[in-house]
C-alpha positions in Angstrom: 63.7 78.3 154.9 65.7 78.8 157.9 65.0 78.2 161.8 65.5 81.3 164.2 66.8 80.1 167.4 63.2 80.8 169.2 61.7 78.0 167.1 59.9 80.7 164.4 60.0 80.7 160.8 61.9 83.8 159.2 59.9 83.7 156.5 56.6 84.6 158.0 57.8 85.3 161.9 55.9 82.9 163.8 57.0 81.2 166.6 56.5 77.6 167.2 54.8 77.0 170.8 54.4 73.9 172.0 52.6 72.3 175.5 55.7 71.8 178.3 55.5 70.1 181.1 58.0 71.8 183.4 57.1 69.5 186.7 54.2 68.0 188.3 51.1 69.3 187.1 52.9 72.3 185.6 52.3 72.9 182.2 53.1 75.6 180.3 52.8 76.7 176.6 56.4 78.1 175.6 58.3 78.7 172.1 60.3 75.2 170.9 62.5 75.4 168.3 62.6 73.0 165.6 65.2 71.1 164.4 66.6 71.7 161.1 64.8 70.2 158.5 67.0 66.9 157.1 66.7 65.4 153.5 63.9 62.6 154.3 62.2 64.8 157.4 59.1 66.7 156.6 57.3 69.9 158.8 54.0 69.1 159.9 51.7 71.7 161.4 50.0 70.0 164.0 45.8 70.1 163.8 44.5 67.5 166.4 46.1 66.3 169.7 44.8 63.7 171.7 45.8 63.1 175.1 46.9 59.6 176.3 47.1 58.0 179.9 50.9 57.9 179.7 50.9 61.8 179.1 48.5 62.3 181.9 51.3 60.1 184.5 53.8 62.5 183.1 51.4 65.3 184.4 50.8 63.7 187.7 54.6 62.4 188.4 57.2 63.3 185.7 57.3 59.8 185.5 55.5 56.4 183.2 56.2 53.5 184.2 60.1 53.4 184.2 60.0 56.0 181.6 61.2 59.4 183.8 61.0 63.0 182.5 64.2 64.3 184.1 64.1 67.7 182.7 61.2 69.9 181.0 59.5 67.9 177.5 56.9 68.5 175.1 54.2 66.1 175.8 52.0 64.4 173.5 52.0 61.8 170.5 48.2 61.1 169.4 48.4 62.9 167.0 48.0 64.4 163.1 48.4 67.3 160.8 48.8 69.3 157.6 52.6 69.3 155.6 54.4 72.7 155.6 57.4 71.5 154.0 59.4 68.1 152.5 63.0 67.8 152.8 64.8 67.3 149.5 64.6 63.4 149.1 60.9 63.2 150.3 58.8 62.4 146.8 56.2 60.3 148.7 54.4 63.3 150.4 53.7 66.8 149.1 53.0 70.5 151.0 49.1 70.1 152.1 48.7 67.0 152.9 46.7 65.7 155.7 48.9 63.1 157.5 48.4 60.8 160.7 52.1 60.6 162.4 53.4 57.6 163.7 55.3 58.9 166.9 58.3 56.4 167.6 61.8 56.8 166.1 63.3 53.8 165.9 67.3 53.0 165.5 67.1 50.9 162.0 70.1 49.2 163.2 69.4 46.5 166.1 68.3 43.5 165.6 64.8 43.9 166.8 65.0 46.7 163.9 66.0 44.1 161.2 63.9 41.7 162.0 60.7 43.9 162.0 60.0 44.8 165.6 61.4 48.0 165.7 58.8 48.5 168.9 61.4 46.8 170.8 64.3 48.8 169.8 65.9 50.4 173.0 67.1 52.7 171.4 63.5 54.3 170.2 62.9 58.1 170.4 59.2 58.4 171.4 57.2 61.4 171.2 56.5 62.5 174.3 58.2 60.2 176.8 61.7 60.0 178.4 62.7 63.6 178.1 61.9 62.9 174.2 59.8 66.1 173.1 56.4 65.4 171.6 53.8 66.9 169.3 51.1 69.4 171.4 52.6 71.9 169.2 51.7 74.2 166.4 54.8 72.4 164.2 57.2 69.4 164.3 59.7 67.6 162.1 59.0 64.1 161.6 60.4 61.2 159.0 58.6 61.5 156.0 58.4 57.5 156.1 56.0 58.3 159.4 53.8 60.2 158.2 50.8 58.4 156.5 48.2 60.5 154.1 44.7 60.0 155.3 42.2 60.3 152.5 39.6 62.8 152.1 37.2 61.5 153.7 39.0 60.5 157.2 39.0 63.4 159.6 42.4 64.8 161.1 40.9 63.7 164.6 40.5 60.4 163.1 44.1 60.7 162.1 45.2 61.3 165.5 43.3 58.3 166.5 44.9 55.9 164.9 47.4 55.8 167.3 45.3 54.5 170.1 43.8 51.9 167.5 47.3 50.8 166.5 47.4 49.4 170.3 44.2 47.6 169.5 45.5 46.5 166.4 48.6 45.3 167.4 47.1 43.2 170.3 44.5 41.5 168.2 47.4 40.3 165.7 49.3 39.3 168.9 46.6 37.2 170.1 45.7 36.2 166.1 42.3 36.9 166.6 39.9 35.9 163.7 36.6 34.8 162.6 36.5 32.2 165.2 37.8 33.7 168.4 35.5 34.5 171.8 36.9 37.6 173.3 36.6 38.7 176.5 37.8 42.4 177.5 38.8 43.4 181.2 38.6 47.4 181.1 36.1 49.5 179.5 38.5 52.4 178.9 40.1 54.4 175.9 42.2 50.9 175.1 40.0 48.6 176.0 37.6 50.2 173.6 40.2 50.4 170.7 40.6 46.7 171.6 36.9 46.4 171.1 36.7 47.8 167.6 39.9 45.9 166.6 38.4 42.7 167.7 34.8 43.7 165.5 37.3 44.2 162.7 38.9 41.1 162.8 36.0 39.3 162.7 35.8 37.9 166.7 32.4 35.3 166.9 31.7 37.3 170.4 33.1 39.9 172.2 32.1 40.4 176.3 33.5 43.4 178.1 33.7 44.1 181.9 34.5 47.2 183.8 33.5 48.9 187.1 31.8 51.4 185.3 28.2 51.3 183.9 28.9 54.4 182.0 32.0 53.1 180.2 30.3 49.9 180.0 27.1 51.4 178.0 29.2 53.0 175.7 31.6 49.9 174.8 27.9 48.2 174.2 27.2 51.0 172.2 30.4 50.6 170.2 29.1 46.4 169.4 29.9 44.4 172.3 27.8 41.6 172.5 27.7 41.4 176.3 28.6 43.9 179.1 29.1 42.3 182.9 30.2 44.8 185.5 32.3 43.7 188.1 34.2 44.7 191.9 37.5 45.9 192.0 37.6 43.7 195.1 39.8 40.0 194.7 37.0 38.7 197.0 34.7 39.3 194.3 37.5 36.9 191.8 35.4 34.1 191.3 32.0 35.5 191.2 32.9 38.0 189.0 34.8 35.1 186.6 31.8 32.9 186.4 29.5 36.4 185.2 31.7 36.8 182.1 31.6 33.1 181.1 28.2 33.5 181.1 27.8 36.4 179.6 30.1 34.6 176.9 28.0 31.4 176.9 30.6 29.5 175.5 34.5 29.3 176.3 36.8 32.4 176.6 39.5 31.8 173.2 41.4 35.0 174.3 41.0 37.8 177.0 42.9 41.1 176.7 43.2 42.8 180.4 43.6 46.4 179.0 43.9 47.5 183.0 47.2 45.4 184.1 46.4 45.0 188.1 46.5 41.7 189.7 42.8 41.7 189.8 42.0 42.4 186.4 44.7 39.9 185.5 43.7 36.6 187.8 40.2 37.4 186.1 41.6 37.3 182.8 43.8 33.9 183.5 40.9 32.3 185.3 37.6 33.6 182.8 39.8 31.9 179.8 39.3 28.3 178.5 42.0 25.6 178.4 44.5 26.2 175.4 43.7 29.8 175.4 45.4 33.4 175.5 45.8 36.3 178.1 47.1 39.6 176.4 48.1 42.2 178.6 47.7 45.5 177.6 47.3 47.1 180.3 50.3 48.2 182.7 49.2 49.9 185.7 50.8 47.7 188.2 54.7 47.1 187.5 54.3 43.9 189.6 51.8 41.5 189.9 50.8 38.3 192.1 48.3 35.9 189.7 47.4 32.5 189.6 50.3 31.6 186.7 50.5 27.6 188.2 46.6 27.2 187.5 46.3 29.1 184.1 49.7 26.7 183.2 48.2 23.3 183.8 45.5 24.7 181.6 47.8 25.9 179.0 46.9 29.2 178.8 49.2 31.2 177.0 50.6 34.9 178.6 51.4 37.2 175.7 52.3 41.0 176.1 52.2 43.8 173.7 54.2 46.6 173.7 52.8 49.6 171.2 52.5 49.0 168.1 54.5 48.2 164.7 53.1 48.3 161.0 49.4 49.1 161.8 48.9 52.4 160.4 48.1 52.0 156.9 45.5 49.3 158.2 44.1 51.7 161.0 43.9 54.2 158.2 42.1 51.6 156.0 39.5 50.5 158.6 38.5 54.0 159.0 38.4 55.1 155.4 36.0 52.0 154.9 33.5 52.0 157.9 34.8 49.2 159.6 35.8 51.1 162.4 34.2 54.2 163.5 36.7 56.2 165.9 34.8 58.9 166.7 32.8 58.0 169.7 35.8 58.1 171.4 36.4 61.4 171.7 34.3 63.2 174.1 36.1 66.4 175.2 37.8 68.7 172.9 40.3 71.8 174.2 41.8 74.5 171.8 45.4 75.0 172.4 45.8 77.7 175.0 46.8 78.1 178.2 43.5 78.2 180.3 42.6 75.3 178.1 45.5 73.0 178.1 45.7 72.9 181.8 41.5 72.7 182.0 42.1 69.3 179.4 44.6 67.3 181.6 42.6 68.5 184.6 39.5 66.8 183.5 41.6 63.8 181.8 43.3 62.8 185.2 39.5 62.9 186.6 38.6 60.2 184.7 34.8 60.2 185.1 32.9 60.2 181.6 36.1 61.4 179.6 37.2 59.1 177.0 39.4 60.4 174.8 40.3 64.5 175.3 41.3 65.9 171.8 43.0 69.3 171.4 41.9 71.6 168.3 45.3 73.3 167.0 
């Protein structure tokens, strides 16, 4: 089957549209023309969408992070869908099935590639970010080795939420958390969440959770934290809102994830934790920080970062076909793919407020 130049199909004449954002908070849906499909590639036609924090900055400022959008992309990378076609070499997947796509491209070639964190590689083509387009579109070609069948009885939604769990994932193998580990979580939002059921997975004696919000906050208790404290956004508030979560903990702090990443959130998460522990940051919303790093030192409290994800999504896929985790809570708003809608979805996701996790229908 060959591509027309407008991004249709011959065959049956349709035209592939996809989300663009053109500039700051303009977003229009407009043809994009596939690639060519290449031996080990296969053509997905995209069913669920989810929208993630970094696609709403790209919506707000063309930019994430030091990630820029200097020209008009496809946004979007939560995401899963049904195969249309497999390229000549592909006998691991077959026309029909339901897949969950894991959106970075890595080189194969570096060393961070060879020696199995290709989430480092900086040469990594990333749905959605850096002028790489993404997958808020009716199809896209993808490496067959990305794509991950889900069984029957895990949802396409579900599918596209295993790439917010693979965050969670990925952090709790960072921080080796296990049967024995007291967690404490500093952010009550979509990742903090993931976080939470990644922790519950992996077996974590006690999990506390703080936010601002008593909203998010009832819903992460919903979801099986043990404790919820909420706290200030104010550093005045540092200590007062520290000794709450070791209460609430009742024991010391093994390992705090700060799934926000501002200098608040982070001196909590270096001063809640007990001697010989771990801070993960996961959350980047401050580029720079100031922190107490002397005082969590003499305590030997160990900084770790994550960045992504790498191997989780046969386990995310795993821990949903089982129960273990249960990913749909998450998602509390769901758009259909048209204009009206699409801008009406990252309106209401760069609100905040009760929205969670905003999932397009395709």
């Amino acid at each position: 089957m060959s591509e027309s130049k407008d991004g249709g199909d011959h065959e049956d004449g349709e035209v592939n549209m996809a989300a663009w954002i053109l500039g700051v908070k303009n977003l229009s849906i407009q043809p994009y023309p596939l690639p060519l499909l290449g031996p080990n590639d296969v053509k997905v036609r995209i069913k669920a969408v989810g929208i993630c924090g970094s696609d709403v900055h790209y919506y707000k400022t063309m930019r994430c992070a030091n990630f820029i959008a200097d020209k008009p992309m496809v946004l979007g990378h939560e995401c899963a869908g049904i195969i249309e076609q497999v390229g000549s070499e592909v006998k691991s997947l077959a026309v029909g099935d339901r897949v969950a796509l894991e959106p970075g491209i890595s080189c194969q070639r570096c060393n961070f590639c060879k020696n199995g964190r290709y989430n480092l590689c900086r040469s990594m083509k990333f749905f959605g970010s850096a002028s790489n387009n993404g997958s808020l579109a009716n199809k896209v070609v993808h490496p067959a080795k990305l794509c991950f069948k889900l069984p029957e009885n895990v949802s396409l939604e579900e599918g596209a939420m295993c790439e917010p769990l693979s965050v969670g994932i990925h952090a709790c193998r960072r921080a080796n958390i296990g049967a024995d580990t007291s967690v404490s979580i500093i952010g009550a939002g979509t990742i903090g969440l993931v976080v939470l059921l990644a922790a519950r997975a992996f077996g974590a004696s006690k999990i506390v959770i703080a936010d601002v919000d008593d909203g998010r906050l009832s819903i992460a208790k919903d979801l099986g934290a043990n404790e919820i404290v909420q706290v200030s956004t104010s550093i005045q508030d540092l200590e007062q809102d520290v000794m709450k979560i070791q209460n609430a903990m009742g024991c010391g702090i093994d390992v705090s994830f700060d799934c926000v990443g501002y200098n608040k959130t982070m001196s909590t998460a270096l001063d809640a934790t007990c001697p010989g522990g771990k801070v993960c940051l996961v959350g980047l919303a401050q580029t720079e920080m100031t922190v107490p790093l002397t005082l969590a030192a003499v305590r030997e409290v160990d900084v770790i970062g994550i960045f992504r994800y790498r191997d989780t999504w046969p386990l995310c896929i795993e821990l949903l076909r089982t129960g273990k985790i249960d990913i749909k809570p998450l998602i509390t708003h769901r758009f259909g793919f048209s204009q009206k809608e699409l801008e009406q979805a990252f309106e209401t996701s760069a609100q905040g407020g009760n929205a969670i996790k905003i999932m397009f229908n395709l």
